[in-house]
Backbone as a chain_set.jsonl record, in Angstrom:
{"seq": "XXXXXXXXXXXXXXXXXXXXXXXXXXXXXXXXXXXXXXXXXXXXXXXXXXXXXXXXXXXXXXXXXXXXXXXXXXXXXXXXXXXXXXXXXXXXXXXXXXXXXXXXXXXXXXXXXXXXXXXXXXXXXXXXXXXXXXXXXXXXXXXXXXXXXXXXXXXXXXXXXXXXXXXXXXXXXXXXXXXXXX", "coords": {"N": [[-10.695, -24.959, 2.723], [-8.192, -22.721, 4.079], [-8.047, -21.771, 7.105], [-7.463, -18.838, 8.394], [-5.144, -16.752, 10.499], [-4.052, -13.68, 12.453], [-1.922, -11.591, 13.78], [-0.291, -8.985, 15.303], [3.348, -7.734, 14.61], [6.188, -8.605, 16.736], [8.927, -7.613, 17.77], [10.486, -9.926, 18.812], [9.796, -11.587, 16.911], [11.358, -11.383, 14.325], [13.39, -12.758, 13.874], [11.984, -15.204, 12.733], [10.625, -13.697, 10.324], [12.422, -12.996, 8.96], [13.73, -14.679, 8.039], [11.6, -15.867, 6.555], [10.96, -13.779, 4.438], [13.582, -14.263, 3.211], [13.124, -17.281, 2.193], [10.999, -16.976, 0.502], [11.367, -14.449, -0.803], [13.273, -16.15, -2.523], [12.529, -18.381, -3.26], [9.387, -17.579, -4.405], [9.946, -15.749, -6.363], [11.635, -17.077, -8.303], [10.3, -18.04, -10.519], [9.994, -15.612, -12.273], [11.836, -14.041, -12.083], [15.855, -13.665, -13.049], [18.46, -15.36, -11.435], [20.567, -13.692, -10.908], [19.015, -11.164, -11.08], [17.266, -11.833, -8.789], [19.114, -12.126, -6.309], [19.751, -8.676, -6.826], [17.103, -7.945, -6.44], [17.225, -8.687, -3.353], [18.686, -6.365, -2.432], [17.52, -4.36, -1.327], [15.21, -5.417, -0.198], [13.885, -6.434, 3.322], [13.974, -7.021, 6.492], [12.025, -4.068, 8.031], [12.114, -2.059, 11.042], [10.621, 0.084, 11.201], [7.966, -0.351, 11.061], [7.121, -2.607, 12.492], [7.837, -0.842, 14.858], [5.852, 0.686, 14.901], [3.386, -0.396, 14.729], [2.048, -1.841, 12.579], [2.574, -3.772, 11.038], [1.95, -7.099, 10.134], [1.797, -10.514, 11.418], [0.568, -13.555, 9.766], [-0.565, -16.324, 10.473], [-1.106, -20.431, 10.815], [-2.977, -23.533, 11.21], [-1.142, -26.318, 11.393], [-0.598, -29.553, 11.429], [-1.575, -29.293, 14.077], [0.377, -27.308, 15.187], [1.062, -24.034, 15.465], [2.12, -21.987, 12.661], [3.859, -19.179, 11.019], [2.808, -18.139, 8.142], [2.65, -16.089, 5.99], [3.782, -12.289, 6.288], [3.287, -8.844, 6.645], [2.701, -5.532, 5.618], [1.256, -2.195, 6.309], [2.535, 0.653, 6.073], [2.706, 4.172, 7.841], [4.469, 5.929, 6.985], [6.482, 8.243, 4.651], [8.176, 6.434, 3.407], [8.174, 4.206, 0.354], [9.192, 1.642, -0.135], [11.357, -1.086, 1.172], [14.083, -2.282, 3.313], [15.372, -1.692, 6.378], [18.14, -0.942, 6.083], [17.958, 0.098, 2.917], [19.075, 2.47, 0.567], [18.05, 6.217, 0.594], [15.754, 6.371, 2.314], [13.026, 7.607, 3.521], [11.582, 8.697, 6.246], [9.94, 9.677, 7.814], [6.547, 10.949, 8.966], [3.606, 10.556, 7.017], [0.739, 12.697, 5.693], [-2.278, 11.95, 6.401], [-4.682, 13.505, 5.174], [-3.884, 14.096, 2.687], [-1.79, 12.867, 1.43], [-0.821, 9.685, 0.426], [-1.192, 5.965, 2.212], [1.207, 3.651, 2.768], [1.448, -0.049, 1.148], [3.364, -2.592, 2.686], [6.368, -4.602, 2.288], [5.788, -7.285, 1.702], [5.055, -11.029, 2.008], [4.903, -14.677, 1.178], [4.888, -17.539, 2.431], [6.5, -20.251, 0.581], [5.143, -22.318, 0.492], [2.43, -21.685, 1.065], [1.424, -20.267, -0.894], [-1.289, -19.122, -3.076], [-3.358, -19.652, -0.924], [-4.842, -17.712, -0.116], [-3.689, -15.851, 1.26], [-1.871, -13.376, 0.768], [-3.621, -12.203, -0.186], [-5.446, -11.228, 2.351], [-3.156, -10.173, 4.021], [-3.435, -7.947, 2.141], [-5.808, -6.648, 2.608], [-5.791, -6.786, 5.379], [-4.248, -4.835, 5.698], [-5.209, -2.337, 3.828], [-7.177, -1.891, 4.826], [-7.068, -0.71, 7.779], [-5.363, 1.129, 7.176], [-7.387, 2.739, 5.8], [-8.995, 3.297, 8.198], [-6.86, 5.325, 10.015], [-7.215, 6.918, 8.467], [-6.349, 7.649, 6.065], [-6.814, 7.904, 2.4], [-6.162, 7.058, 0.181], [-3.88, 4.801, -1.198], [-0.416, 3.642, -1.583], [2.205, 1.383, -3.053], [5.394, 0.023, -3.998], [6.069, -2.094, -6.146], [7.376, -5.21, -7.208], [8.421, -6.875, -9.817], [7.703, -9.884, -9.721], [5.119, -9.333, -8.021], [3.39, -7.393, -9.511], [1.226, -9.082, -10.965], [-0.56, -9.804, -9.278], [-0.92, -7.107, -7.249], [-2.229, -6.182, -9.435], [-4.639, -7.446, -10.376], [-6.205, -6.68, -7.718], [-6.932, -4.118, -7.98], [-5.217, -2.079, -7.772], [-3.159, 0.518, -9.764], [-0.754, 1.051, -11.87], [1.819, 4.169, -11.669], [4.04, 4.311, -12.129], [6.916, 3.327, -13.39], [10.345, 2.133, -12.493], [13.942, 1.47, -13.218], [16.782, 0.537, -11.672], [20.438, -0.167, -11.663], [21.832, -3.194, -10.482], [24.147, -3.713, -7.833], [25.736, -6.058, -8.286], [24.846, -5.706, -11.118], [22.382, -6.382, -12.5], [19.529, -5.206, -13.123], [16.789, -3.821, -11.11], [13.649, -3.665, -10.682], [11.375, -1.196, -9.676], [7.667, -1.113, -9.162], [5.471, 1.817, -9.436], [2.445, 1.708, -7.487], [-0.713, 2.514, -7.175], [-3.993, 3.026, -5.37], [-7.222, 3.808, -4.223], [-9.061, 4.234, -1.299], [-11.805, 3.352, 0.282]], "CA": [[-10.285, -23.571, 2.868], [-7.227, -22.514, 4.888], [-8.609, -20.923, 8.061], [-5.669, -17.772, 8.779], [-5.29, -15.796, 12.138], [-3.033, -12.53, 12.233], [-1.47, -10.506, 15.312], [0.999, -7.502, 14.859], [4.711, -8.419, 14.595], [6.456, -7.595, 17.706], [10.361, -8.114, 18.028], [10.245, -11.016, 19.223], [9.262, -12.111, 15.699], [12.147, -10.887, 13.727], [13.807, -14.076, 13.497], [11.185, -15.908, 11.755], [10.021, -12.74, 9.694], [13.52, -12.578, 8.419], [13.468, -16.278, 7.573], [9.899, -16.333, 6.111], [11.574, -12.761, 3.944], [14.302, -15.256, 2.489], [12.696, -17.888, 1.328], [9.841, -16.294, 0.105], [12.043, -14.028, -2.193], [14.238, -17.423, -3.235], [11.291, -19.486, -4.135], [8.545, -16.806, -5.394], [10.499, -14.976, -7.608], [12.196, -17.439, -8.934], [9.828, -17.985, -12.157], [9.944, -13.962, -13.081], [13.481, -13.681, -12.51], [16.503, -14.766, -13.108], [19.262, -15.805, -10.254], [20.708, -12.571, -10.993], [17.589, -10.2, -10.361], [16.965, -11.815, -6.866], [20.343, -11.046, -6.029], [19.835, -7.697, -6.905], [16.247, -7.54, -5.289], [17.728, -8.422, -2.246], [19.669, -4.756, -2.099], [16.613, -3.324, -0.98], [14.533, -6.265, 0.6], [14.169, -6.86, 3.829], [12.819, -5.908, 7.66], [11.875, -2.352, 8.389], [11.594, -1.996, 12.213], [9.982, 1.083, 11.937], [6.58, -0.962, 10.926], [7.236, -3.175, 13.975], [7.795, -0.141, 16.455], [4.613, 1.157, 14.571], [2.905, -1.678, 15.063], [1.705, -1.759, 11.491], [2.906, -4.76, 10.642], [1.315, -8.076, 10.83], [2.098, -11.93, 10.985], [-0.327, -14.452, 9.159], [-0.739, -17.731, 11.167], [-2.451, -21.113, 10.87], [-2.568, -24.234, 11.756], [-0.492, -26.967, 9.899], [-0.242, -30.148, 12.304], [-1.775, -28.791, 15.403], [1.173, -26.183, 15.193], [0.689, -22.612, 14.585], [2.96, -21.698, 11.972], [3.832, -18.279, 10.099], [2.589, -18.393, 6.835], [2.681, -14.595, 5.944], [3.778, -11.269, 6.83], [3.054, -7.481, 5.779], [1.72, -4.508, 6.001], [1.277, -0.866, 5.908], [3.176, 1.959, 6.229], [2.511, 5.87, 7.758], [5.775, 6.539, 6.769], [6.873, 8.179, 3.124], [9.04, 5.178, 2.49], [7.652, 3.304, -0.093], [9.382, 0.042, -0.128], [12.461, -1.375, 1.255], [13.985, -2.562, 4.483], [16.083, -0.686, 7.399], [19.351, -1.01, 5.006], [17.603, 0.359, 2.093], [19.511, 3.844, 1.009], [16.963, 7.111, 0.261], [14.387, 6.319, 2.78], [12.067, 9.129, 4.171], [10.825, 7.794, 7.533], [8.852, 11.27, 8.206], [5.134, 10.61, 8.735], [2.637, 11.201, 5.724], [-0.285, 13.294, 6.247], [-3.378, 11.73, 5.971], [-5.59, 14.154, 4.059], [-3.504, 14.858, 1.217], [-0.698, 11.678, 1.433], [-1.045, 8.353, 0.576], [-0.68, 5.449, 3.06], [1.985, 2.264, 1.972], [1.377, -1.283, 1.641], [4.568, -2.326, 2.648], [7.09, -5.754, 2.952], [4.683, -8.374, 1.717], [5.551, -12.059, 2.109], [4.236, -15.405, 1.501], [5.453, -18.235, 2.629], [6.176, -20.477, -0.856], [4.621, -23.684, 0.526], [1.464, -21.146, 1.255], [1.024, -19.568, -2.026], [-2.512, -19.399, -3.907], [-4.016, -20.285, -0.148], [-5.335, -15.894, 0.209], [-2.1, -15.509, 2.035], [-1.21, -12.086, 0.199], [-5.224, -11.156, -0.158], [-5.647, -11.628, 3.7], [-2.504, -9.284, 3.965], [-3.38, -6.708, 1.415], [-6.863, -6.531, 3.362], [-5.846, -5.864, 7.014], [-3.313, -3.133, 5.51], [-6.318, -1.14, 3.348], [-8.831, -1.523, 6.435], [-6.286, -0.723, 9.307], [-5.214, 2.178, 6.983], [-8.155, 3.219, 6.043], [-9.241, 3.49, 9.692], [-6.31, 5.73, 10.187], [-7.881, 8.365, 7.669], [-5.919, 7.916, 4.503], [-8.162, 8.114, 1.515], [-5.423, 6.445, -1.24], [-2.949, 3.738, -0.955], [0.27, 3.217, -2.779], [3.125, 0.586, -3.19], [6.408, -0.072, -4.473], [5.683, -3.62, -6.23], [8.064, -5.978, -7.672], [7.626, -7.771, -10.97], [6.534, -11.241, -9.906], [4.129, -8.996, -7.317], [2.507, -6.797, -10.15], [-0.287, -9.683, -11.436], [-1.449, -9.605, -8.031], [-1.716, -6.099, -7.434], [-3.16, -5.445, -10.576], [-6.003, -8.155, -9.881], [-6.638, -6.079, -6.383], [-7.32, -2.772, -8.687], [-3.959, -0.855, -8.172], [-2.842, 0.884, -10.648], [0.826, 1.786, -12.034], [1.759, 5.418, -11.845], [5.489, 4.666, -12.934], [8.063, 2.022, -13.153], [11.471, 2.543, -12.445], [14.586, 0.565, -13.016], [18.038, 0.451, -11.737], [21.365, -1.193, -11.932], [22.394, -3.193, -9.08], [25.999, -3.686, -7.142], [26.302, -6.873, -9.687], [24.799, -5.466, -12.778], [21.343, -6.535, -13.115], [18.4, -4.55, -13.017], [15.767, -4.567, -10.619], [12.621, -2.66, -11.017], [10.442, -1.156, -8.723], [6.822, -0.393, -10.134], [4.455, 2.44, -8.097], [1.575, 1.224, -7.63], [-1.551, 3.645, -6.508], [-5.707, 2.517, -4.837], [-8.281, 4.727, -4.147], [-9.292, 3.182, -0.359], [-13.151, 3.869, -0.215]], "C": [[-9.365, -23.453, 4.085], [-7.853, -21.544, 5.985], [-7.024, -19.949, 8.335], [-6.108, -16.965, 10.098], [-4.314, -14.854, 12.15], [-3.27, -11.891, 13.709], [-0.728, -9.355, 14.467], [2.329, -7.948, 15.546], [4.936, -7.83, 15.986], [8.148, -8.188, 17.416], [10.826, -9.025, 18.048], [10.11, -11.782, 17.708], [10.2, -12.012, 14.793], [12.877, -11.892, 13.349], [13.365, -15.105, 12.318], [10.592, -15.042, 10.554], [11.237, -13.012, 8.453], [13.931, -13.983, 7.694], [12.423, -16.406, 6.378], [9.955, -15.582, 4.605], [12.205, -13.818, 2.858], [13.933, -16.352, 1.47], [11.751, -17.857, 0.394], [10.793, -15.529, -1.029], [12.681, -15.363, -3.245], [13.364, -18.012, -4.155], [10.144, -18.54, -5.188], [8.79, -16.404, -6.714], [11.707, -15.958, -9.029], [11.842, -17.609, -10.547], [9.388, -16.538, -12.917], [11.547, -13.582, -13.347], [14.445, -14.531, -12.304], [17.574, -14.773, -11.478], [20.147, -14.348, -9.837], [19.764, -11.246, -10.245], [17.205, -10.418, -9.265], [17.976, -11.639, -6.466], [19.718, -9.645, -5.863], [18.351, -7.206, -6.404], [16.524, -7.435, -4.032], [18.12, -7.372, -1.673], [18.622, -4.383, -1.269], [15.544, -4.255, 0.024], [14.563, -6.55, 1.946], [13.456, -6.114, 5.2], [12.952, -4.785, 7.781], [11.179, -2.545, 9.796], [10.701, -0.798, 12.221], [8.491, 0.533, 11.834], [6.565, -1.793, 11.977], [6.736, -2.036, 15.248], [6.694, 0.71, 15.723], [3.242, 0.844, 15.011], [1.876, -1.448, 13.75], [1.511, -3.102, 10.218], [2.565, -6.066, 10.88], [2.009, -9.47, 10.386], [0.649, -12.778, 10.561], [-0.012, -15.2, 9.376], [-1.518, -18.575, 10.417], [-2.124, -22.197, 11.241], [-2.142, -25.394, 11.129], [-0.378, -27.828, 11.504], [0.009, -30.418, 13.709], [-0.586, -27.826, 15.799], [0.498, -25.064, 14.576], [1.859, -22.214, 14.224], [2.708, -20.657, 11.34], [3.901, -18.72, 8.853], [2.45, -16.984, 5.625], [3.472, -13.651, 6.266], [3.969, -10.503, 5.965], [2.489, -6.853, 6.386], [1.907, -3.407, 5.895], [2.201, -0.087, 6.857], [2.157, 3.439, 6.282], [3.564, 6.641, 7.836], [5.495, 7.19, 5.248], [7.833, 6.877, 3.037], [8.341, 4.534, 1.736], [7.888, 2.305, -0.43], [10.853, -0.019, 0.794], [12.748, -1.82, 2.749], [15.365, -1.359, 5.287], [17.475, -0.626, 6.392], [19.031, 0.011, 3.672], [18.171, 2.638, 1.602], [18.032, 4.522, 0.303], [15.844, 6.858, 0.75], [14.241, 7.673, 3.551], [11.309, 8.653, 5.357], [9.919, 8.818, 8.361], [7.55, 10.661, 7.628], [4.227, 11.197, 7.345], [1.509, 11.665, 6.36], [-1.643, 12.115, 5.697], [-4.241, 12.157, 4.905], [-4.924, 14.391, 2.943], [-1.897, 13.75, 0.403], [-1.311, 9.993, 1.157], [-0.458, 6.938, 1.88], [0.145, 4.112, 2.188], [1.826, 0.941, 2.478], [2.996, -1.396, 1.417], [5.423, -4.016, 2.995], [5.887, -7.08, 3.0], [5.368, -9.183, 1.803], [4.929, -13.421, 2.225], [4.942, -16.485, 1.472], [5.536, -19.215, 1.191], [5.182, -21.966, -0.924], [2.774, -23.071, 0.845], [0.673, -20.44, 0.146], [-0.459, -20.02, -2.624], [-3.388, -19.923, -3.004], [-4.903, -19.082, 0.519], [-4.746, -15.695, 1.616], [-2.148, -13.566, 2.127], [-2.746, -11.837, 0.207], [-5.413, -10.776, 1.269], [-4.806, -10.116, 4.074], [-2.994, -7.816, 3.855], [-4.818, -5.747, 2.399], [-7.069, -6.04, 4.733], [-4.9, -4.642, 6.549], [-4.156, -2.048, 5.073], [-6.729, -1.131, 4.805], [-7.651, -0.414, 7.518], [-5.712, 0.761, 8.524], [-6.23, 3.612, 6.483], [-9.007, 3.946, 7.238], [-8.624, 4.69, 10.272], [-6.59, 7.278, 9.522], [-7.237, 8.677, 6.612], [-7.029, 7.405, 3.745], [-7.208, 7.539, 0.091], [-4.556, 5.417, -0.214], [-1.618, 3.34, -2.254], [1.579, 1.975, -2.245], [4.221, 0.949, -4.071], [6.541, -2.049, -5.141], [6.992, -4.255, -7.181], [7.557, -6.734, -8.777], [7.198, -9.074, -10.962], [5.223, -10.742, -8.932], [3.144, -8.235, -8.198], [1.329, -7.489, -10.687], [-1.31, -9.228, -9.882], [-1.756, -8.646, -7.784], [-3.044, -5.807, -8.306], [-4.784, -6.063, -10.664], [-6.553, -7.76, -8.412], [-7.321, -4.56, -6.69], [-6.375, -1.923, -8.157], [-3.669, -0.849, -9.409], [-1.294, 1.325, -11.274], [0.843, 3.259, -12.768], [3.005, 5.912, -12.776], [6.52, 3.679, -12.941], [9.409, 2.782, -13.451], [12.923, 1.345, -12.296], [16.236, 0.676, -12.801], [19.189, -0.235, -11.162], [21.649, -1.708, -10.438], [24.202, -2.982, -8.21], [26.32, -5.406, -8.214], [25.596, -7.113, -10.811], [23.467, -5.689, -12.991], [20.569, -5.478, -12.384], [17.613, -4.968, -12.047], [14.976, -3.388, -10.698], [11.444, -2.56, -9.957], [9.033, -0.431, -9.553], [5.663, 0.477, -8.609], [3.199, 2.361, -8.635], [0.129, 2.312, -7.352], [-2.948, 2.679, -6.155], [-6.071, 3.572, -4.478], [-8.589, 3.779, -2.433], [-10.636, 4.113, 0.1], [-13.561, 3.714, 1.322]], "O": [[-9.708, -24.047, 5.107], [-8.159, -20.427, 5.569], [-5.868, -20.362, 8.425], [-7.235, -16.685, 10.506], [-3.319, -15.4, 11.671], [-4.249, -11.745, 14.44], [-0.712, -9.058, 13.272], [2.435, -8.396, 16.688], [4.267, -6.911, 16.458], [8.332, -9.246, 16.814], [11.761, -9.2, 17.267], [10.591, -12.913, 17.776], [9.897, -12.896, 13.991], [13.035, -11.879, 12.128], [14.005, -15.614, 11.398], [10.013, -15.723, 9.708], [10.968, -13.191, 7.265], [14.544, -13.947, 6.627], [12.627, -17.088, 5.374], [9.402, -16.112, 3.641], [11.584, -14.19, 1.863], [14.274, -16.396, 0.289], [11.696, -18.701, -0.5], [10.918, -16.075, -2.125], [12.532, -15.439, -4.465], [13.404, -18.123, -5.38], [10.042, -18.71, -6.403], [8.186, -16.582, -7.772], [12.246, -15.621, -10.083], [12.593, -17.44, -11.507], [8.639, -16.425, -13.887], [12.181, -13.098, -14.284], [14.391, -15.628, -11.749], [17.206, -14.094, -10.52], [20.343, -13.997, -8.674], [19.905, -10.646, -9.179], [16.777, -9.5, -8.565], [17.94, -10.504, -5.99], [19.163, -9.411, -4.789], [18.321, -6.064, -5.944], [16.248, -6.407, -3.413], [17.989, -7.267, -0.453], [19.065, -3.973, -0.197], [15.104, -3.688, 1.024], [15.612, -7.181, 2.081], [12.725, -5.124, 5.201], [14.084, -4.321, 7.647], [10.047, -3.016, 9.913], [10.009, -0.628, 13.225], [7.73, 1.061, 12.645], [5.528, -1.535, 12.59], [5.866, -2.12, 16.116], [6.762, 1.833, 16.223], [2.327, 1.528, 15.47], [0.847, -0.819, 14.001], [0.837, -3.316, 9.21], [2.881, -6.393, 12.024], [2.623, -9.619, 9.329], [-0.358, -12.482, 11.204], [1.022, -15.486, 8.772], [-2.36, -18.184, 9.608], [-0.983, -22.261, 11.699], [-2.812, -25.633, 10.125], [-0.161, -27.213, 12.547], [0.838, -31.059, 14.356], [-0.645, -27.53, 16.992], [-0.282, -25.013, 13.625], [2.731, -22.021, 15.072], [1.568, -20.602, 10.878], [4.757, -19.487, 8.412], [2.128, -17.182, 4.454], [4.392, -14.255, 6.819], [4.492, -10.733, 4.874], [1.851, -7.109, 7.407], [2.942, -3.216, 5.256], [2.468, -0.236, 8.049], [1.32, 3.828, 5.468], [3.713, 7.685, 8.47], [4.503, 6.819, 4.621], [7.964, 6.631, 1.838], [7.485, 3.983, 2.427], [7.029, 1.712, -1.082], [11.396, 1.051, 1.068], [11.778, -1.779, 3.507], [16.028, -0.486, 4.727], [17.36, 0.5, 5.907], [19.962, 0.768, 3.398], [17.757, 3.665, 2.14], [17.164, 3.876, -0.285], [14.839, 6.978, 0.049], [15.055, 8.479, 4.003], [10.211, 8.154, 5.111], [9.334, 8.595, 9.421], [7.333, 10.138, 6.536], [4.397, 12.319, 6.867], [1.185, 11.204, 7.455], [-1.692, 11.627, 4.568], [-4.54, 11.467, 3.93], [-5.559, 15.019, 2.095], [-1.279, 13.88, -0.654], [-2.179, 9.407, 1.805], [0.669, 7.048, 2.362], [-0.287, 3.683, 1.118], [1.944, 0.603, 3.656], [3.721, -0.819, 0.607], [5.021, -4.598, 4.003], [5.337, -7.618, 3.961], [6.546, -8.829, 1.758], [4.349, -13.595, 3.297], [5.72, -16.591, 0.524], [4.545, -19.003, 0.492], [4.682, -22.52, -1.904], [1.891, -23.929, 0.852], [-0.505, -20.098, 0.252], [-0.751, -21.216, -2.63], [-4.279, -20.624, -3.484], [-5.593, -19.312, 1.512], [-5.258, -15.454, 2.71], [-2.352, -12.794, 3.064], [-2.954, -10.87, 0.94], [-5.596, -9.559, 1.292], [-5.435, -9.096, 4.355], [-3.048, -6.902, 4.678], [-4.791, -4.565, 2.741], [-7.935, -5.305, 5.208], [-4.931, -3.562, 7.139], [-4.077, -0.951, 5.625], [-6.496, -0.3, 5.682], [-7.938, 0.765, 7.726], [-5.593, 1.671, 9.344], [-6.064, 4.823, 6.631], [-9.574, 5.031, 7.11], [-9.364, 5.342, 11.01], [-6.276, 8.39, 9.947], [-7.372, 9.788, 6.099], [-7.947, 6.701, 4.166], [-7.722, 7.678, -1.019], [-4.559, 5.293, 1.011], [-1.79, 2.921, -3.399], [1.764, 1.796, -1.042], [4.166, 1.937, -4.804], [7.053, -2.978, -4.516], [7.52, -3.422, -7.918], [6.422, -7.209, -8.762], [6.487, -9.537, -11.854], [4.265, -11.514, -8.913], [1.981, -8.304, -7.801], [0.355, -6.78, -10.939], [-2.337, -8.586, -9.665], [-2.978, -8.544, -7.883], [-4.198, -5.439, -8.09], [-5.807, -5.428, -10.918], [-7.363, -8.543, -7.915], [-8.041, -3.952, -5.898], [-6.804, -0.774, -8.059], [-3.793, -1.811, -10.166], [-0.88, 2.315, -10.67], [0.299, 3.598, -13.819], [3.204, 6.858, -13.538], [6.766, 3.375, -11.774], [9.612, 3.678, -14.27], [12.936, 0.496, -11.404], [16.924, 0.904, -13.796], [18.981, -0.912, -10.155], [21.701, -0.986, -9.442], [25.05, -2.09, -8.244], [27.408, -5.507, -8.781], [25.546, -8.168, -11.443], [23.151, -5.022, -13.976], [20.874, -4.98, -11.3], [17.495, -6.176, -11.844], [15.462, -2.259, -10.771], [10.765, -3.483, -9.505], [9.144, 0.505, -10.345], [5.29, 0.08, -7.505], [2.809, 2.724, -9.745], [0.693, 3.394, -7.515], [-2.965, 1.569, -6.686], [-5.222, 4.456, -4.367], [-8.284, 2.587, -2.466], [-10.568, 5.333, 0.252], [-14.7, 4.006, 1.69]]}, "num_chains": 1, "name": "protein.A"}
C-alpha cells in the first residue's frame, strides 16, 4: 500500500502543479479521447490561483526512492466557478453561500505513473471533509469524460452534461456532477 502525505499548495508549487496538470491530461485521457479532444480540453484546463490564495488546494506526496515526490493535486472550491483554470472565460469567482450553495471539487490530477494507487480517492476525501467542515451541506463538480467512472463510483451524480465546440473543432464536454456531503 502506497503510504500518501498532503500539505496545501502554496506558490511556490506552481511549477510542478503545472507540470504534474500536463502530463496528467496527456497520459490519462488519452484512452477516452482522441488527440483532438485533449487539445480542446486544454482550453479550459489548468491552475486557478484563486484555490492557492484560498488555500484550498492541496498537493499529494510520497515517497518514491527516499524522495518526496508530487504524485497528486486538487481540491475544493468556495468559489461559484465550477471548473477551469485562471484563463478559463465565464468564471464567477464570487463566494458561494454555504447554507443554500454548493461547495466545488475542483482541478483534480494524478500523476499517470500514480494511477489506481487512491491518488484521486485521497484527493476527493480531503476536499468533502475540509468542505464539509466549512458548512456546505452538497458538493458539485464539473467532470470530464475519462473522470466520470470515478466520480460515479464515489456516489456523484450527473445533473447535466454539456458540450461545446472548441477553437479547433472538437468537442469537449463538461458533465455536472452533484453529492450530498453528510
Amino acid at each position: 500500500m502506497v503510504k500518501l502525505t498532503h500539505r496545501i499548495a502554496t506558490a511556490e508549487d506552481a511549477p510542478a502543479i503545472i507540470e504534474l496538470m500536463q502530463v496528467s491530461i496527456l497520459k490519462n485521457m488519452a484512452s477516452f479521447l482522441s488527440a483532438d479532444q485533449i487539445e480542446a480540453a486544454k482550453e479550459t484546463m489548468g491552475i486557478d490561483w484563486t484555490l492557492i490564495e484560498d488555500e484550498t488546494y492541496f498537493v499529494v506526496q510520497t515517497e518514491h526512492d527516499g524522495h518526496s515526490i508530487m504524485v497528486g493535486c486538487g481540491g475544493w472550491g468556495k468559489r461559484r466557478t465550477l471548473y477551469g483554470g485562471d484563463h478559463t472565460l465565464g468564471r464567477d469567482d464570487s463566494y458561494s453561500d454555504p447554507a443554500v450553495e454548493a461547495a466545488r471539487i475542483r482541478a483534480m490530477y494524478t500523476h499517470p505513473e500514480w494511477i489506481r494507487c487512491g491518488v484521486g480517492s485521497f484527493l476527493l476525501e480531503l476536499g468533502e471533509a475540509a468542505a464539509r467542515d466549512a458548512g456546505f451541506k452538497s458538493i458539485e463538480l464539473g467532470s470530464t469524460i475519462p473522470g466520470e467512472p470515478f466520480y460515479l463510483a464515489r456516489d456523484y451524480v450527473e445533473v447535466s452534461r454539456s458540450t461545446s465546440d472548441s477553437a479547433n473543432g472538437a468537442g469537449k464536454t463538461v458533465i455536472k456532477m452533484v453529492k450530498k456531503l453528510q
